[in-house]
DRENNUSE-72178 format. One record per residue (C-alpha): y negated, x negated, z negated; residue number from 1. Coordinates in nm, 4 decimals, decimal comma, padded with zeros to 6 digits. Layout:
BEGIN
+----------+----------+----------+---------+
:        y :        x :        z : vexdren :
+----------+----------+----------+---------+
:        Y :        X :        Z :     NUM :
...
+----------+----------+----------+---------+
END
This chain:
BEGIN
+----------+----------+----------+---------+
:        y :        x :        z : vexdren :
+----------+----------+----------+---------+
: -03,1776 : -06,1751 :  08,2420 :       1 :
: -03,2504 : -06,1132 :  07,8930 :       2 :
: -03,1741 : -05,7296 :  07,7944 :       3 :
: -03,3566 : -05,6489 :  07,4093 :       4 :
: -03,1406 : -05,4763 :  07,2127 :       5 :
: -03,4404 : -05,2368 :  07,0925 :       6 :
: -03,4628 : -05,1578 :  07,4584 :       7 :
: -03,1893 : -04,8986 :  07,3771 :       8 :
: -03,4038 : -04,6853 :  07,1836 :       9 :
: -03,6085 : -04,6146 :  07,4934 :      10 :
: -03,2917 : -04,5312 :  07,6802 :      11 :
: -03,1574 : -04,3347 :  07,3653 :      12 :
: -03,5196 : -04,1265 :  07,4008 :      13 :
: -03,4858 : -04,0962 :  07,7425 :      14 :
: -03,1517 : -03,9435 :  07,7132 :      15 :
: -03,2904 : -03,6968 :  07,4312 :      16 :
: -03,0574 : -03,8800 :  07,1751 :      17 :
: -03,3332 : -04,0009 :  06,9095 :      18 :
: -03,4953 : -03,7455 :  06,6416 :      19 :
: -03,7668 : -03,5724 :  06,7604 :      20 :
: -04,1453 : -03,7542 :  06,6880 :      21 :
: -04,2083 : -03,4654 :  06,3770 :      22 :
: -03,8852 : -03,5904 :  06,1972 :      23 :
: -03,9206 : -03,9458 :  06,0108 :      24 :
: -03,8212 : -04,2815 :  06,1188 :      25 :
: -03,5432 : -04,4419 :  06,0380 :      26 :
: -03,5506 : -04,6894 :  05,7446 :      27 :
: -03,3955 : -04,9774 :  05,7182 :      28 :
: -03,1930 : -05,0815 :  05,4107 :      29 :
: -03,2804 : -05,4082 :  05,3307 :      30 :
: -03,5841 : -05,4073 :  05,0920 :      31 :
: -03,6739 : -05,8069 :  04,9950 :      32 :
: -03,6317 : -06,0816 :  05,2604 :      33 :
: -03,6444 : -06,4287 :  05,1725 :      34 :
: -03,6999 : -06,7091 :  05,4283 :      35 :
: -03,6087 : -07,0326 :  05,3653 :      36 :
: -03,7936 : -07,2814 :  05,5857 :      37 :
: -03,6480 : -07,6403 :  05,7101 :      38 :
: -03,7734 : -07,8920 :  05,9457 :      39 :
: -03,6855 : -08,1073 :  06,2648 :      40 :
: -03,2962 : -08,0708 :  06,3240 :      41 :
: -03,1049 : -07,8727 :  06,5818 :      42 :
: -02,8156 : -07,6966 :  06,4926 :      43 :
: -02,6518 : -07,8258 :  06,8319 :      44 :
: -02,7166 : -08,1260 :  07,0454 :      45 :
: -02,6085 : -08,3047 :  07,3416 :      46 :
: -02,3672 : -08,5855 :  07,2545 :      47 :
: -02,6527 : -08,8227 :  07,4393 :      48 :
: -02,8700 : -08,7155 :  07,1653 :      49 :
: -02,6472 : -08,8071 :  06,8415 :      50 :
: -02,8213 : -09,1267 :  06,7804 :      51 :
: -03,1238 : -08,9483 :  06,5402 :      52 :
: -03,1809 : -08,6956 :  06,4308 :      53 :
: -02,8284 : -08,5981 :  06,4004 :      54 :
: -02,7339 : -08,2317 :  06,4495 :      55 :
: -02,6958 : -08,0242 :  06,1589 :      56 :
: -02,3399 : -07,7984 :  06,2695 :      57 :
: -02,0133 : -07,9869 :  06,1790 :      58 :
: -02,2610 : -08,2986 :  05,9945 :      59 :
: -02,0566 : -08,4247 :  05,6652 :      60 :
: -02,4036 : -08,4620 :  05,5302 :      61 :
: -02,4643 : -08,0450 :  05,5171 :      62 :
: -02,1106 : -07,9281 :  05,3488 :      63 :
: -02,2799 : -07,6463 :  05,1889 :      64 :
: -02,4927 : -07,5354 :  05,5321 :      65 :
: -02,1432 : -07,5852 :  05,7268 :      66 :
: -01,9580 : -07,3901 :  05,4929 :      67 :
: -02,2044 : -07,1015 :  05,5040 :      68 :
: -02,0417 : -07,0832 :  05,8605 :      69 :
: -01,6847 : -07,1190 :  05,8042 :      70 :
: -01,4541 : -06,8167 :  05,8298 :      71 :
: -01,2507 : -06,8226 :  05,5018 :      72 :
: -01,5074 : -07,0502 :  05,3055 :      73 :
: -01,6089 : -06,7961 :  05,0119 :      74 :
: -01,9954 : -06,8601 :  05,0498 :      75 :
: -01,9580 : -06,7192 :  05,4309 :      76 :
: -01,8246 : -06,3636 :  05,2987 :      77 :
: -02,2134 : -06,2512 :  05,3451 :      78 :
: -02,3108 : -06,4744 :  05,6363 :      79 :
: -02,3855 : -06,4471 :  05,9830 :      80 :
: -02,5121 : -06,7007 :  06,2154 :      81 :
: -02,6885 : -06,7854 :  06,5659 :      82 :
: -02,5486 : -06,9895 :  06,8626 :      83 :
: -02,7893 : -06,9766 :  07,0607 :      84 :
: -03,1376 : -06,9644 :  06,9035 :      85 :
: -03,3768 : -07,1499 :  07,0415 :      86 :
: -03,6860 : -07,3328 :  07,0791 :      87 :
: -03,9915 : -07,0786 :  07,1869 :      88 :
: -04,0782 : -07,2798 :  07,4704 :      89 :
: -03,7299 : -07,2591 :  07,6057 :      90 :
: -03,6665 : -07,0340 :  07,9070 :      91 :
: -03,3004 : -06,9758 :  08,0563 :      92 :
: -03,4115 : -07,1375 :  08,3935 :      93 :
: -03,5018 : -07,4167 :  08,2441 :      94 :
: -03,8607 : -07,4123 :  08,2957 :      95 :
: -04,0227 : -07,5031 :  07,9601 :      96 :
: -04,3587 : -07,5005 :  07,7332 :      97 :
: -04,3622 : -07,7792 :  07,5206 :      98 :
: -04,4199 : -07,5910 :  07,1268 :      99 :
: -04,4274 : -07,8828 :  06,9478 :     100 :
: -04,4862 : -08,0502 :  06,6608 :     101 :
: -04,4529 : -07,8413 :  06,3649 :     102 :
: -04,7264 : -07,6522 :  06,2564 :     103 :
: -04,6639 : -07,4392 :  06,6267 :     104 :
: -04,4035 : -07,2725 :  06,5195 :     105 :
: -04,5107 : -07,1661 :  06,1758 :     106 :
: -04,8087 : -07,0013 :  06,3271 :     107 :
: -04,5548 : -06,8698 :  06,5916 :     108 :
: -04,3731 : -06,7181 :  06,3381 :     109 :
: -04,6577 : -06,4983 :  06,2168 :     110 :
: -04,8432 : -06,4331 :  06,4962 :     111 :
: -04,5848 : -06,4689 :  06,8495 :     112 :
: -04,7560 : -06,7097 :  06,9515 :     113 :
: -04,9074 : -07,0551 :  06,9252 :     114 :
: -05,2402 : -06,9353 :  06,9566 :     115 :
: -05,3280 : -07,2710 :  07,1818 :     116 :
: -05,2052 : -07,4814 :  06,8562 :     117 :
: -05,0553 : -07,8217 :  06,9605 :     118 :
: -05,1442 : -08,0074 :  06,6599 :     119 :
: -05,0167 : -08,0494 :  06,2839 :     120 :
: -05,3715 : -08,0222 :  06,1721 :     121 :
: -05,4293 : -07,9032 :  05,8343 :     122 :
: -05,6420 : -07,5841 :  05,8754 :     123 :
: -05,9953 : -07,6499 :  05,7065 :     124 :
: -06,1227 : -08,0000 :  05,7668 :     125 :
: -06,1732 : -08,1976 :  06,0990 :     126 :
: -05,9746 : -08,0828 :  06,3496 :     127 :
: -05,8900 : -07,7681 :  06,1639 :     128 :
: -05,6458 : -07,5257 :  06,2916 :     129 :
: -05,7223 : -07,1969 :  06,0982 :     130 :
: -05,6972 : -06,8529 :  06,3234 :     131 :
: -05,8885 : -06,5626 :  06,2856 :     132 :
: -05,6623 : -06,3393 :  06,4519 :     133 :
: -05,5893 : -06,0322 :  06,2183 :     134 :
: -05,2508 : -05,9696 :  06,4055 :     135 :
: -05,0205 : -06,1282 :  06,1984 :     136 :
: -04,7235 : -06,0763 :  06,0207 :     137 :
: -04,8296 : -06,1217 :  05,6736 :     138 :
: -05,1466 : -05,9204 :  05,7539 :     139 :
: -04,9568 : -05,6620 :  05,9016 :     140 :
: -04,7829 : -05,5945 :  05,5743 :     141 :
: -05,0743 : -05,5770 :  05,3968 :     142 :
: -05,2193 : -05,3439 :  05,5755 :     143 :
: -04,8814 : -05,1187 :  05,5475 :     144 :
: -04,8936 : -05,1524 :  05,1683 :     145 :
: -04,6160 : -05,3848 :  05,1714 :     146 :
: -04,6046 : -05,7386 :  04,9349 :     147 :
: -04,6107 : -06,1153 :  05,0607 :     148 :
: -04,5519 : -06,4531 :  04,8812 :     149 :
: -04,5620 : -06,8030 :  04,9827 :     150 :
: -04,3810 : -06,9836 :  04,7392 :     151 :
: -04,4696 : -07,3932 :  04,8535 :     152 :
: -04,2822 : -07,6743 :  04,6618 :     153 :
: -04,5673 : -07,8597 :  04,5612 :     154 :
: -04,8228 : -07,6936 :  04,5252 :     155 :
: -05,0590 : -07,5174 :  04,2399 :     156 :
: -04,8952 : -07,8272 :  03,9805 :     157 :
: -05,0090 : -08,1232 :  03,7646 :     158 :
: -04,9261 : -08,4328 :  04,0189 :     159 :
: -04,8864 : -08,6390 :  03,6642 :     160 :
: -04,5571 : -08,4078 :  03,5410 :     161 :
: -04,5074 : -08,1599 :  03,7767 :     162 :
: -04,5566 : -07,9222 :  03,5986 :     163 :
: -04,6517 : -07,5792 :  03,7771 :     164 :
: -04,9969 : -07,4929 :  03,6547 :     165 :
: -05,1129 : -07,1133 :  03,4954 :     166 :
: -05,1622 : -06,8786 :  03,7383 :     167 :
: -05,5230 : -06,8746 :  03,6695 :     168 :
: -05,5695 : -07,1844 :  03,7715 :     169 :
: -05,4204 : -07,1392 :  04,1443 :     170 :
: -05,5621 : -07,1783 :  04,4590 :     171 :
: -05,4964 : -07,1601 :  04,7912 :     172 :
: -05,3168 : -07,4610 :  04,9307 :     173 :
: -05,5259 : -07,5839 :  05,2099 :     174 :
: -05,5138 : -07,9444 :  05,1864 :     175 :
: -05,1906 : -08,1996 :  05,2407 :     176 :
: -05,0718 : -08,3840 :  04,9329 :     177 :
: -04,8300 : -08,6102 :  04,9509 :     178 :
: -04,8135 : -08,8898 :  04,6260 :     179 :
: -04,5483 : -09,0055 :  04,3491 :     180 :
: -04,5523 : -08,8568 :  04,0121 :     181 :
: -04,6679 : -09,0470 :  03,7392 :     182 :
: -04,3919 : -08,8848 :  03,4734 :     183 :
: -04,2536 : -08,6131 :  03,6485 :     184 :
: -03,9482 : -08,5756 :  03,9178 :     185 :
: -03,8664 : -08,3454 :  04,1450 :     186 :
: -03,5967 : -08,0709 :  04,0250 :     187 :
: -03,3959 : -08,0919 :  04,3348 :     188 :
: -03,3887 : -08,4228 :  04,4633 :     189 :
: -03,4441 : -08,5928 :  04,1247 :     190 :
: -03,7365 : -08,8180 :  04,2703 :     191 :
: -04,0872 : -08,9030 :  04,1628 :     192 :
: -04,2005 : -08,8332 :  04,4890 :     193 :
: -04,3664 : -08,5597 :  04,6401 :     194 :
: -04,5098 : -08,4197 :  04,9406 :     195 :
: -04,6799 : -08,0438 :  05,0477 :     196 :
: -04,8415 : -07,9707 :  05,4516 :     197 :
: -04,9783 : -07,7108 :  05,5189 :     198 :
: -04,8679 : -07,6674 :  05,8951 :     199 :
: -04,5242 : -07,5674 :  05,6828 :     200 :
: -04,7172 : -07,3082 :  05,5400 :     201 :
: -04,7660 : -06,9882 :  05,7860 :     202 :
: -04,9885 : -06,7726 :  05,5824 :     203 :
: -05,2319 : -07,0789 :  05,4540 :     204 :
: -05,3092 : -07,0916 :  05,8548 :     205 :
: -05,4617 : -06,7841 :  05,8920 :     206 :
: -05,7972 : -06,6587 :  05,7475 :     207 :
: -05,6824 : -06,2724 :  05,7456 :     208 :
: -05,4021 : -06,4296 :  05,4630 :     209 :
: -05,5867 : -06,7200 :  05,3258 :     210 :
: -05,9045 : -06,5865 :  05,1656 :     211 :
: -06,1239 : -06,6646 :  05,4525 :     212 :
: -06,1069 : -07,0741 :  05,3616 :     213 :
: -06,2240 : -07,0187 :  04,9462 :     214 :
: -06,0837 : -07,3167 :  04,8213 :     215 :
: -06,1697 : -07,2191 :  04,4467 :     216 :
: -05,9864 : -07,0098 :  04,1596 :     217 :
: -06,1387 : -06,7106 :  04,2564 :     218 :
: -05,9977 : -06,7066 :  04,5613 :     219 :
: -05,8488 : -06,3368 :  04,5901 :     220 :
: -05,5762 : -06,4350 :  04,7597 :     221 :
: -05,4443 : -06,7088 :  04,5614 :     222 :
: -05,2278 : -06,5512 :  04,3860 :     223 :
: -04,9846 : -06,5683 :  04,7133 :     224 :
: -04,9443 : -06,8759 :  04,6577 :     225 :
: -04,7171 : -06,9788 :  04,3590 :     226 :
: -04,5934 : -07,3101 :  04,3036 :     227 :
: -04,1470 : -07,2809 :  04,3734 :     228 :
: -04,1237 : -07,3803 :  03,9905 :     229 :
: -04,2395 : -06,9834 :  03,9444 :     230 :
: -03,9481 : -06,8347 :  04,1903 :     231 :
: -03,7160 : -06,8276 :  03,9521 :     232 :
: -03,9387 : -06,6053 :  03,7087 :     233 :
: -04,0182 : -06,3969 :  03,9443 :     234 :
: -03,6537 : -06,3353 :  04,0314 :     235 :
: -03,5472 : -06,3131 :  03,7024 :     236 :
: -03,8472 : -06,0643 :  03,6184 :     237 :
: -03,8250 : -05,8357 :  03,9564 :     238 :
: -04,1808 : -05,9357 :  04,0131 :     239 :
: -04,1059 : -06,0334 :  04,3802 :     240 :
: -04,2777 : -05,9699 :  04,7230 :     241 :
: -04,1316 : -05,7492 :  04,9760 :     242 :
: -04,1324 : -06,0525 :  05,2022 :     243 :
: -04,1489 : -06,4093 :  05,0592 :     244 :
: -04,1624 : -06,7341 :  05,2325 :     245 :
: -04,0132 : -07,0443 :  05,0717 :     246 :
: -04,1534 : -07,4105 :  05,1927 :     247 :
: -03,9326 : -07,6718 :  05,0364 :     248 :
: -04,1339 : -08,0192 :  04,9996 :     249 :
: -04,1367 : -08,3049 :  05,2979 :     250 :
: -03,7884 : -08,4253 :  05,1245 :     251 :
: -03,6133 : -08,1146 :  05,0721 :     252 :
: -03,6860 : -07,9030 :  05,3790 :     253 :
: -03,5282 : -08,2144 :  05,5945 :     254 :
: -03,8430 : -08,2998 :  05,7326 :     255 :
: -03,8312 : -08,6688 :  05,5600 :     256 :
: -03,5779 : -08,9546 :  05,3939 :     257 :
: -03,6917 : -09,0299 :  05,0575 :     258 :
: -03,7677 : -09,3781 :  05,0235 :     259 :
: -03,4752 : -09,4640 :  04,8119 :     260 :
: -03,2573 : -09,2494 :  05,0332 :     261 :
: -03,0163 : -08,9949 :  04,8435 :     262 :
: -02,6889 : -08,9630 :  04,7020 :     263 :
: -02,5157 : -08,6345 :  04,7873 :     264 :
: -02,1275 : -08,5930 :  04,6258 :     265 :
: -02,0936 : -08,9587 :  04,5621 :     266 :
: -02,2016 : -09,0286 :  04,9421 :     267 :
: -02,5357 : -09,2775 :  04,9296 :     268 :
: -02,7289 : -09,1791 :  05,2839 :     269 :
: -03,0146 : -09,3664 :  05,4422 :     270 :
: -03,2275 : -09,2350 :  05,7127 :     271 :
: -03,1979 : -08,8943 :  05,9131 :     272 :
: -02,8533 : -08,8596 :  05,6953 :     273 :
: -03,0096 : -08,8688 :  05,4008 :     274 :
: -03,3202 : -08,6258 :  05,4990 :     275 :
: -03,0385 : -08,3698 :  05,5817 :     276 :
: -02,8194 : -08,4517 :  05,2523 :     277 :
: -03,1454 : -08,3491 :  05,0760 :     278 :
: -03,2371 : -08,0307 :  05,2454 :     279 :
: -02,8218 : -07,9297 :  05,2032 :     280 :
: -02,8558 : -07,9890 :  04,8582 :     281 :
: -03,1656 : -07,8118 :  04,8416 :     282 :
: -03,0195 : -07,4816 :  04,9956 :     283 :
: -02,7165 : -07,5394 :  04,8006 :     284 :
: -02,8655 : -07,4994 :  04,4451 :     285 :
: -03,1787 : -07,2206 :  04,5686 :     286 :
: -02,9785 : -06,9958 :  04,7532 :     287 :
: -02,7231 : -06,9120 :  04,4479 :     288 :
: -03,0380 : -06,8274 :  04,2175 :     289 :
: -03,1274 : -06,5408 :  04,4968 :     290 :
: -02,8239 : -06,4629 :  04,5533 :     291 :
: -02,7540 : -06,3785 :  04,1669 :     292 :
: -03,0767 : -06,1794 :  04,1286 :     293 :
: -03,0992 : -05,8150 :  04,1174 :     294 :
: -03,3713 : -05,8623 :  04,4277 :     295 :
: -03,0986 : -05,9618 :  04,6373 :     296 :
: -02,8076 : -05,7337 :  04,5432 :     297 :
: -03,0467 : -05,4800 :  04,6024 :     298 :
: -03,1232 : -05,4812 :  04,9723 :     299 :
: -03,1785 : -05,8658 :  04,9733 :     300 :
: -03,1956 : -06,0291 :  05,3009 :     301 :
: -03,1877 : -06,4626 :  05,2732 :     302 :
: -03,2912 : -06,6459 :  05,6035 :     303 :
: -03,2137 : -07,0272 :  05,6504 :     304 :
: -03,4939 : -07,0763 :  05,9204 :     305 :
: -03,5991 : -07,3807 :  06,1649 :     306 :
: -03,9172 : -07,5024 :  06,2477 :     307 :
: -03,8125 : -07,6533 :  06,6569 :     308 :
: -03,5642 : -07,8475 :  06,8541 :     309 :
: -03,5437 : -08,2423 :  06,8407 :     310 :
: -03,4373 : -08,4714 :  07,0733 :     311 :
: -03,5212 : -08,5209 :  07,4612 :     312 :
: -03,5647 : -08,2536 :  07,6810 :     313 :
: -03,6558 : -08,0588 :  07,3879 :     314 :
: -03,7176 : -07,7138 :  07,4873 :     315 :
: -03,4343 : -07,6274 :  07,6780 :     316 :
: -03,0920 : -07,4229 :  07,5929 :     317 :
: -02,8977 : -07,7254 :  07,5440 :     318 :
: -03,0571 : -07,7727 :  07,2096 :     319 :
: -03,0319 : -07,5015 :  06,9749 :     320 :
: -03,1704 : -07,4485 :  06,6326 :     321 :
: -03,0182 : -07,3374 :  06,3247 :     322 :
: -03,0494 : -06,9377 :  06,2158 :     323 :
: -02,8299 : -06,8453 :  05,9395 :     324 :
: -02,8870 : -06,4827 :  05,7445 :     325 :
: -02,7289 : -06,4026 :  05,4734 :     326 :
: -02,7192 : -06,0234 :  05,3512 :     327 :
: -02,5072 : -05,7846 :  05,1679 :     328 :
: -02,5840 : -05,6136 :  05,4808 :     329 :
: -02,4433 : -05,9248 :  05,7052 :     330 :
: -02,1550 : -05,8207 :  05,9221 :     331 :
: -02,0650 : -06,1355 :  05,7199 :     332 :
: -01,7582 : -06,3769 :  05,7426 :     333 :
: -01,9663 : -06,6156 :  05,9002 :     334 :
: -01,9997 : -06,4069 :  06,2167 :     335 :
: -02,1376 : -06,5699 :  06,5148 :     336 :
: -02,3844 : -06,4258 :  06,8090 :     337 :
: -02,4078 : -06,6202 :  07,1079 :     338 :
: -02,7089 : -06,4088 :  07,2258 :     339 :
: -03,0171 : -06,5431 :  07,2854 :     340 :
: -03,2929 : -06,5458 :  06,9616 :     341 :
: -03,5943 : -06,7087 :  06,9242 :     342 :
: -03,8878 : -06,7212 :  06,6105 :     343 :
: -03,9803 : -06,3739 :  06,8361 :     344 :
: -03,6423 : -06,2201 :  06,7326 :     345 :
: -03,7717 : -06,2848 :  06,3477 :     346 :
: -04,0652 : -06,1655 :  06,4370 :     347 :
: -03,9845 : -05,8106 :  06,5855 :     348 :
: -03,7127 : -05,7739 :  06,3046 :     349 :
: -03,9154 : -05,7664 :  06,0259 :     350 :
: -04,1716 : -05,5394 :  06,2011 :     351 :
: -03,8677 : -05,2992 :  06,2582 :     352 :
: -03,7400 : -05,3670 :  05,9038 :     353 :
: -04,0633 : -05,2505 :  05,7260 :     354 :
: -04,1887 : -05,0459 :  05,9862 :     355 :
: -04,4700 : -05,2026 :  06,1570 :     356 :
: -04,6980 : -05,1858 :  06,4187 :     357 :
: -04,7732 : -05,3046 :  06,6628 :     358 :
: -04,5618 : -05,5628 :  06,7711 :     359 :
: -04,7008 : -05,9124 :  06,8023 :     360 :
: -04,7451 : -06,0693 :  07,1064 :     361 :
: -04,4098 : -06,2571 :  07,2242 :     362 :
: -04,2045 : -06,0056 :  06,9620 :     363 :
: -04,2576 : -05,7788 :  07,2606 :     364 :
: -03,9984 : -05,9081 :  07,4720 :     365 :
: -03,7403 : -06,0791 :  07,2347 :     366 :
: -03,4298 : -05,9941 :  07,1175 :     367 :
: -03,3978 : -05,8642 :  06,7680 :     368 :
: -03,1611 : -05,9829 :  06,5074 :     369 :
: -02,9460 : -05,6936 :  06,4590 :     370 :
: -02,6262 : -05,8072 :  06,5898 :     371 :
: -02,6220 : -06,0179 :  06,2815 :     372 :
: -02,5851 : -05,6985 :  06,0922 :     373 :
: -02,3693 : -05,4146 :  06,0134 :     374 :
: -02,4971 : -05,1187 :  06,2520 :     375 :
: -02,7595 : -04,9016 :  06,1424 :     376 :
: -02,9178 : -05,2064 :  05,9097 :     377 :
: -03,2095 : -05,2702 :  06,2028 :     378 :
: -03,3869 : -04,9690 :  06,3059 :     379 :
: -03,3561 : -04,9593 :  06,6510 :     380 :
: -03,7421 : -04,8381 :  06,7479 :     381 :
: -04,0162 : -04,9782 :  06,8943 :     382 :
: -04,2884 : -05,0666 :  06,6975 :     383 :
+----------+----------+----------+---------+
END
């Protein structure tokens, strides 16, 4: 039996030990979270399942990930981690919904729910996916007055040099585009190729946060959508969201091998290997930039976040998925939970961490996230 750990505000009230409904409600310190979004790995895996893909915890191909978790490594002095997060459609009796592929869980993690999405569809176009549900994260914050920002590798550039294009000139990424540059390479992985979906982009899938399908310039809401190349101004400049979502590209968020595969400290890899070399490397050089900007230091809040489980028998607790936060407000030293989390427990903790109502569908019932924190960082209230 699951017990919520925001369950013990109702017991608190019943016991007359919350503040009284006239005095304010309590606020939570972290101002700016950053999610960092990565594809198609479990964190653990049954040793039956080690053929491909290969599990991310204790991999030589993620040293920076796997150090992010070990006590006494100096990047884990602000870390804490998940054991046992998992799939949506996972249940502890082992009955199962099958949330799968991708594009799923994205919308999951706005909305708490699939929304009877099974496909990786793009969202405008034949077999389009968009939702017009306004009860969604992203919408949510607008509503409260609070900031979002999907920063998508990929995206609003020229496809000749990558080069990120003015802002004027942005749109809203509806479309998949996945091609080799004709001069340019990729910053990270130092390829020519590149690749941006949609169904890795939570906000594009939803009307309420995507202009209503305006695929031109003057698309009010384009200006959520700024090409990665512009992150590092906006850190640098304090212009940032109060919540921002970060997309690597096909390559970089693990997803996919690049063709040539990819050498990671002096180690060539081929295959799954090599799609998780590039996504380590990825985190390894992004999450320092955040972590140096006065954003973070500030109330910052960085989640390395999974799409689903891989594998057979996918949706069951023998396969978990990787959640690591990383906080000044972490209880840090890569600390480990081994309760049960889900994309719900995201969910209802950034409702609870800006203050939001209500909460969103399968949020309702999930554990939050705050035993990854010092006490008193979560507000313990119901939405």
């Amino acid at each position: 039996m699951r017990i919520r750990l925001r369950h013990l505000a109702v017991l608190a009230a019943v016991l007359g030990a919350v503040p009284s409904a006239g005095r304010a409600a309590p606020v939570s310190p972290i101002k700016h979270v950053f999610v960092i979004a990565f594809e198609n790995h479990n964190w653990t895996q049954p040793a039956s399942d080690d053929a491909a893909p290969r599990q991310i915890f204790r991999n030589s191909a993620a040293p920076y990930i796997n150090g992010l978790v070990t006590p006494g490594n100096p990047n884990s002095a602000q870390v804490s981690f998940a054991a046992a997060y998992h799939n949506v459609g996972a249940t502890a009796d082992g009955e199962t919904i099958d949330i799968h592929p991708s594009e799923p869980s994205y919308i999951w993690s706005e909305a708490g729910s699939n929304l009877g999405v099974f496909t990786d569809d793009d969202p405008l176009g034949l077999g389009g996916t968009e939702q017009r549900t306004k009860l969604t994260l992203s919408n949510l914050l607008q509503r409260a007055g609070k900031s979002w920002r999907s920063y998508q590798e990929d995206v609003n550039i020229d496809y000749t040099d990558n080069r990120g294009l003015p802002r004027a000139q942005w749109t809203v990424p509806f479309h998949t585009r996945v091609g080799v540059f004709a001069q340019g390479i990729n910053a990270y992985n130092g390829s020519r190729q590149y690749g941006y979906a949609p169904k890795h982009n939570p906000q594009v899938l939803f009307a309420v946060t995507n202009g209503n399908g305006n695929q031109t310039a003057a698309n009010p809401m384009a200006d959520h959508y700024a090409p990665l190349q512009q992150l590092a101004a906006d850190l640098a400049s304090g212009n940032l969201a109060d919540y921002t979502w970060i997309t690597p590209d096909l390559y970089n968020d693990m997803h996919t091998a690049l063709d040539a595969g990819f050498t990671y400290h002096g180690v060539h890899y081929t295959g799954d290997q090599a799609a998780i070399a590039e996504g380590d490397n990825f985190a390894s050089r992004i999450v320092p930039v955040i972590m140096a900007s006065k954003a973070y230091k500030d109330g910052g809040l960085i989640i390395l976040w999974w799409d689903e489980t891989e594998g057979r028998n996918l949706d069951d607790y023998q396969h978990t998925i990787p959640e690591i936060i990383i906080s000044p407000y972490a209880k840090g030293h890569a600390f480990m939970t081994s309760l049960n989390y889900s994309h719900s427990s995201d969910l209802v903790t950034m409702e609870e961490i800006f203050g939001l109502k209500p909460c969103l569908r399968d949020a309702c019932k999930a554990n939050d996230l705050s035993d990854l924190f010092k006490p008193g960082t979560i507000p313990q209230s119901l939405p």
